[in-house]
C-alpha positions in Angstrom: 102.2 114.6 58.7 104.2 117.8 60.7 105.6 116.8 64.4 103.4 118.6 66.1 100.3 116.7 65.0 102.8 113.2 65.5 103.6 115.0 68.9 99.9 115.3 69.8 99.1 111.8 68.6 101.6 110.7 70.4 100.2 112.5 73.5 96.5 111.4 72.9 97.3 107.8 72.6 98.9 107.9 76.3 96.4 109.8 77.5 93.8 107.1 76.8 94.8 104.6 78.8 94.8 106.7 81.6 91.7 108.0 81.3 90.0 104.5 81.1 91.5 103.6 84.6 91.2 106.6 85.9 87.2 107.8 84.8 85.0 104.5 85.9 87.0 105.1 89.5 86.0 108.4 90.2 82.7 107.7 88.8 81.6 105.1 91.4 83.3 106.7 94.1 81.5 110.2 92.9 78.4 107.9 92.9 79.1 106.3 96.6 79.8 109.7 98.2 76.7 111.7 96.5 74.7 108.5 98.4 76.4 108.8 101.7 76.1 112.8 101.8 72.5 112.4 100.1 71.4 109.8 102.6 72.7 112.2 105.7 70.8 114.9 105.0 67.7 112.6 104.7 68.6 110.5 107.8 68.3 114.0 109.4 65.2 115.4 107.2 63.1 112.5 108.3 64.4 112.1 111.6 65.9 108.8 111.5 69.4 109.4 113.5 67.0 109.0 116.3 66.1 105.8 115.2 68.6 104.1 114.4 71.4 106.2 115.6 71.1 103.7 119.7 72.7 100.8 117.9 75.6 102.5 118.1 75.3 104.9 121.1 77.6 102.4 122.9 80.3 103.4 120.6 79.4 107.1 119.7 78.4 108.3 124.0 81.6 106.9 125.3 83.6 109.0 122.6 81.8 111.4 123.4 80.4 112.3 119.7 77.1 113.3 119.0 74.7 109.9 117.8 74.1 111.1 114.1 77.8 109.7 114.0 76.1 106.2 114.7 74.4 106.6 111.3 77.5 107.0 109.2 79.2 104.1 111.6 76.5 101.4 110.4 76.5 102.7 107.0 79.9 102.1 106.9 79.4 98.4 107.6 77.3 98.5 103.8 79.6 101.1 102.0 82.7 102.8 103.3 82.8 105.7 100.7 79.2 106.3 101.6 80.1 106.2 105.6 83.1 108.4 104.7 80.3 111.2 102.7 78.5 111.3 106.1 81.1 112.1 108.3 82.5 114.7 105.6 79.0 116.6 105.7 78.9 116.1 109.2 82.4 117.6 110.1 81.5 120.6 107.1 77.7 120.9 109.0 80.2 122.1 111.9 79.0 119.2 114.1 82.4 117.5 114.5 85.4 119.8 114.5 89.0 117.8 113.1 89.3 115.9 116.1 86.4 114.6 116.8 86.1 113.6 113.1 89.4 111.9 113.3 88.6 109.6 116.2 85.1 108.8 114.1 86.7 107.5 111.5 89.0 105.6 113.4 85.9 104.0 115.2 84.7 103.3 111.5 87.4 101.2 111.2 85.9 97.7 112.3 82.3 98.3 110.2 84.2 99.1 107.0 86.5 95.4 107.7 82.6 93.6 108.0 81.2 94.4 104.3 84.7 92.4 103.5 84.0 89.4 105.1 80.9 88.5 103.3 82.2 90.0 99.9 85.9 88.3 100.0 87.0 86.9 102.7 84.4 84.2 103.3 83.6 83.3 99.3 87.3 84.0 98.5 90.2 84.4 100.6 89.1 81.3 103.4 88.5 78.5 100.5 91.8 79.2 98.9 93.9 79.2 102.4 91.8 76.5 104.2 89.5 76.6 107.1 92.4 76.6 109.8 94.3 79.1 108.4 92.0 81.1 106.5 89.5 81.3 109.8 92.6 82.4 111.8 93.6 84.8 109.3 90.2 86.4 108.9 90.0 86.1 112.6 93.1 88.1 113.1 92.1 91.3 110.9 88.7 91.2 112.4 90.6 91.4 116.0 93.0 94.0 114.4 89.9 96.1 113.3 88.2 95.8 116.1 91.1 96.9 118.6 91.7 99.9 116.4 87.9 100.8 116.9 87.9 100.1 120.4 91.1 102.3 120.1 88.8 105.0 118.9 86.3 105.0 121.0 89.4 105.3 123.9 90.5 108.1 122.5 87.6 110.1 121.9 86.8 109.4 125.9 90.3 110.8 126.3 90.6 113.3 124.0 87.2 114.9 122.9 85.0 117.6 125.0 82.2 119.4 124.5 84.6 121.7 122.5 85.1 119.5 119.7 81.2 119.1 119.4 78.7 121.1 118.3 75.4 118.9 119.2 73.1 121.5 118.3 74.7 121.7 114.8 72.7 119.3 112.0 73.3 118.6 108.6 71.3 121.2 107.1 72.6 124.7 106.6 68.9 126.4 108.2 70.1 125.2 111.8 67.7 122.6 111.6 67.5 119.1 110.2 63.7 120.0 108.8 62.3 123.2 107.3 59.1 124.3 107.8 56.0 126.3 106.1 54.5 127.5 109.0 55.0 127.2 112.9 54.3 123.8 113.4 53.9 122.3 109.9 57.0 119.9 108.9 58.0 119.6 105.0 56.3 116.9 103.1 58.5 114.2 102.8 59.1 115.2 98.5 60.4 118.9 99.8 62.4 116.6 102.7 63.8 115.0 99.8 64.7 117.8 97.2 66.4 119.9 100.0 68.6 117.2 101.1 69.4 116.5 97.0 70.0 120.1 96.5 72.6 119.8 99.6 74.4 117.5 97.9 75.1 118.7 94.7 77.5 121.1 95.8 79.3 118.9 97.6 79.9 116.7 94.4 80.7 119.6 92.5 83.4 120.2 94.9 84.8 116.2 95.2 84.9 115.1 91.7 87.2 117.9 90.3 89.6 117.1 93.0 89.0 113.2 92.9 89.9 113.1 88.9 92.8 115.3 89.6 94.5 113.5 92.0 93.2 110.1 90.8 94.8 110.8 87.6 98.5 111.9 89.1 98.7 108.7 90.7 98.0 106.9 87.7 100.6 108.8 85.7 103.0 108.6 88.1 102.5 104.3 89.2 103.1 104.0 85.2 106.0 106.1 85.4 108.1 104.2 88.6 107.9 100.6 90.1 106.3 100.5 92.7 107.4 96.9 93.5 110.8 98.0 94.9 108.8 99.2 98.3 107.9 95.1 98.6 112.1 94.9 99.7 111.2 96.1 102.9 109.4 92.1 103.6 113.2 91.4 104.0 114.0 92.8 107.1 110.5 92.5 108.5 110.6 88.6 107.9 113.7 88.2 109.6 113.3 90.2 112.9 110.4 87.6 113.4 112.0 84.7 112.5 110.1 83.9 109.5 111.2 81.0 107.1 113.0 82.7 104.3 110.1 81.8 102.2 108.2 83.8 103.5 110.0 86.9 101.7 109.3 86.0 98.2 105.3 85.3 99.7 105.2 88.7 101.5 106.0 90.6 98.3 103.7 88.6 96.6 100.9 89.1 99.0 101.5 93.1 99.5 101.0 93.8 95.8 97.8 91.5 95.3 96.1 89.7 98.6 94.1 86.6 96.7 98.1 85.6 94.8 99.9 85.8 98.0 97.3 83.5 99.5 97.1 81.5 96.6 100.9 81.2 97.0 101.2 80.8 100.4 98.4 78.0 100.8 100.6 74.5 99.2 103.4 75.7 101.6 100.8 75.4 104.7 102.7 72.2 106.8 105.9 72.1 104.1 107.4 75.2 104.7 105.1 77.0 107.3 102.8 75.7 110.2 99.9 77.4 110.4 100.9 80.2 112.5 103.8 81.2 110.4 101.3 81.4 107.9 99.1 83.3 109.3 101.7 86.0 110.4 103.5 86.1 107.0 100.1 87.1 105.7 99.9 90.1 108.7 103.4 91.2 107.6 102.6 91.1 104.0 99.7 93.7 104.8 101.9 96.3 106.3 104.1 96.2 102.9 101.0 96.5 101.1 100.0 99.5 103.2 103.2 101.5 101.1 101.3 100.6 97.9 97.7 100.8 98.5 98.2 104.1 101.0 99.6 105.7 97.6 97.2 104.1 94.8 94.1 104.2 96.8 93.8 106.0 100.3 95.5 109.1 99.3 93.5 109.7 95.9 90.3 108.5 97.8 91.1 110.7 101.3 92.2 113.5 99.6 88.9 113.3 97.1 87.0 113.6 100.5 88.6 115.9 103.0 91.2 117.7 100.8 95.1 117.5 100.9 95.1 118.9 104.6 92.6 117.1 106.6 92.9 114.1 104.2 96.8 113.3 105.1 95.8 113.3 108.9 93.3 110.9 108.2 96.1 108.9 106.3 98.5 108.9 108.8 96.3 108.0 111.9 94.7 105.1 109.5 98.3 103.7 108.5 99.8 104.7 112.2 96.7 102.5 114.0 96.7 99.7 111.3 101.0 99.1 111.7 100.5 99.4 115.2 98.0 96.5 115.8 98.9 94.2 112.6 102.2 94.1 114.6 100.9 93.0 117.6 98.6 90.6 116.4 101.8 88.9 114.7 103.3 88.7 118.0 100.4 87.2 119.3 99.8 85.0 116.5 103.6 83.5 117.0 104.5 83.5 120.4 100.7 83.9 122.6 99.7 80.6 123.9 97.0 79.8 121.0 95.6 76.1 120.8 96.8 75.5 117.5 
C-alpha cells in the first residue's frame, strides 16, 4: 500500500467521526429553521399575525416593533431555532432593520427559557437538586430571563423609531403578505401554501452550506484543544463572592455539563452549602459555561442564521445581557433578604 493511499486512509478515518457529530446537527437545525421561515410566510399568507400576533402586543407596541414579531416571540416559547427563522425572514423581508432585530431577539429571550422548563428543568434538573433548591434555582433563571426580556422591551422604547421599522414591509417579496388572481380574489389556501414553500427554499439553500461549514470548524477545532482550561476562571469568580472552596471543583463541573454539576452539587446541599450558596454556585457555574457553549453552540447556530456579521452582534448582546443579570441574581440570591 503507497503513502498516499495510507495518507488518505488516514484522513478518511478522522474525517468520520466528524461528520457523524457534525451532519444529524445541521440536519435538525436545517429542519427547525425551514419550519420557522416556512410557518412565517404562512402566518402572513393566511393572515394569522393578526390573530394571534395581540398576545404579545404588550411586548412588541412598547418596543416599538411591528406585531408579526409577536408570532416569532410565541413560537419561540415551542422552538427557538424556528422563532430565530422568523425573525431572520422578517429582518431579510426589510421589516426590521439590525436594530430592531437585535432588541427582538433579546425580548425572545424569556419564551425560548419556557420550552426548558417543561423539557428539563421540571422532569430533570428539580428532582436531582430538591424542591427547595431546585425551585429556587429554576426560579432564578426564569427571573434572569425574564429581566433580560423586560430589558428588551426597555430598549426598543429607548432605542427604536419608526426608522428601524418598516410596517408596511411583509414577509413576501410582492409587497404583500397574499397574491391575488384578480382584483379582489385571494389565493386558495394550496397556492397560499406553495408560495410560502417556494420562499423558503432559498433561504435553506443559503443556511445549510454555511451551518455545515462552520458547524464542522468547531468540531475540528474542540477535538483539536481543551476546552476545559476556560472552566479556571470559577476560581476567581468563587472567591470574590465568598463561596466555599467547594464550590470551584462544582462550578467547573456544572459549566461543562448542567445535569453532573447538579448531580454533584445536590449531597453537598446542608454539608458544605446552604441552600443559597447552592443556588449561586449553580448561577456562577452558568457564566463559565457561557465560554464553552458561546463557542460549541451559539456561534455555529448564530452564524448559520444571520451570517458572521450580524450573527456576532447577536452573540455578544446575548452573552453581555445574560453575565449581566446571572450576576445580579447571585447577589440577590446571597445577600437580598430572601425567606429561606
Amino acid at each position: 500500500m503507497t503513502p498516499v493511499v495510507v495518507a488518505l486512509q488516514s484522513q478518511s478515518n478522522a474525517l468520520v467521526p466528524v461528520l457523524a457529530e457534525v451532519l444529524p446537527r445541521v440536519a435538525r437545525i436545517a429542519v427547525l429553521i425551514a419550519l420557522g421561515v416556512f410557518l412565517a410566510n404562512l402566518a402572513v399568507g393566511f393572515g394569522v399575525v393578526e390573530r394571534i400576533a395581540g398576545l404579545s402586543r404588550y411586548l412588541t407596541r412598547p418596543a416599538n416593533l411591528p406585531d408579526e414579531v409577536g408570532t416569532a416571540i410565541l413560537t419561540t416559547a415551542a422552538s427557538t431555532t424556528a422563532g430565530y427563522g422568523m425573525l431572520a425572514e422578517f429582518r431579510e423581508s426589510g421589516m426590521l432593520d439590525d436594530r430592531a432585530t437585535l432588541v427582538a431577539v433579546t425580548i425572545n429571550t424569556f419564551f425560548g427559557f419556557v420550552q426548558h422548563i417543561f423539557t428539563f428543568y421540571a422532569p430533570v434538573l428539580i428532582p436531582i437538586l430538591g424542591m427547595e433548591v431546585g425551585v429556587l434555582y429554576v426560579g432564578s433563571r426564569a427571573l434572569v430571563a425574564l429581566g433580560i426580556t423586560l430589558a428588551g422591551v426597555a430598549a426598543g422604547a429607548l432605542l427604536l423609531s419608526a426608522e428601524n421599522v418598516d410596517r408596511s414591509a411583509t414577509v413576501a417579496a410582492d409587497g404583500g403578505g397574499r397574491r391575488h388572481h384578480g382584483d379582489d380574489d385571494p389565493d386558495t389556501p394550496r397556492e397560499v401554501v406553495v408560495h410560502a414553500w417556494d420562499r423558503t427554499l432559498p433561504k435553506l439553500r443559503r443556511i445549510v452550506p454555511r451551518l455545515a461549514v462552520v458547524y464542522t470548524l468547531v468540531v475540528v477545532l474542540t477535538r483539536t484543544y481543551d476546552l476545559t482550561a476556560i472552566t479556571r476562571a470559577a476560581d476567581p469568580l468563587a472567591t470574590v463572592v465568598g463561596l466555599p472552596g467547594a464550590a470551584i471543583p462544582v462550578i467547573a463541573v456544572f459549566a461543562l455539563d448542567t445535569t453532573a454539576g447538579a448531580a454533584t452539587i445536590a449531597p453537598l446541599v446542608g454539608v458544605e452549602f446552604t441552600p443559597r450558596q447552592a443556588v449561586a454556585t449553580m448561577l456562577l457555574g452558568g457564566i463559565v459555561s457561557f465560554a464553552v457553549s458561546t463557542f460549541k453552540r451559539s456561534i455555529p447556530f448564530q452564524y448559520g442564521i444571520w451570517g458572521a456579521e450580524f450573527g456576532s452582534k447577536v452573540v455578544l448582546v446575548n452573552t453581555a445581557f445574560k453575565i449581566v443579570f446571572i450576576g445580579l441574581a447571585v447577589t440577590v440570591v446571597l445577600y437580598a433578604p430572601l425567606p429561606l
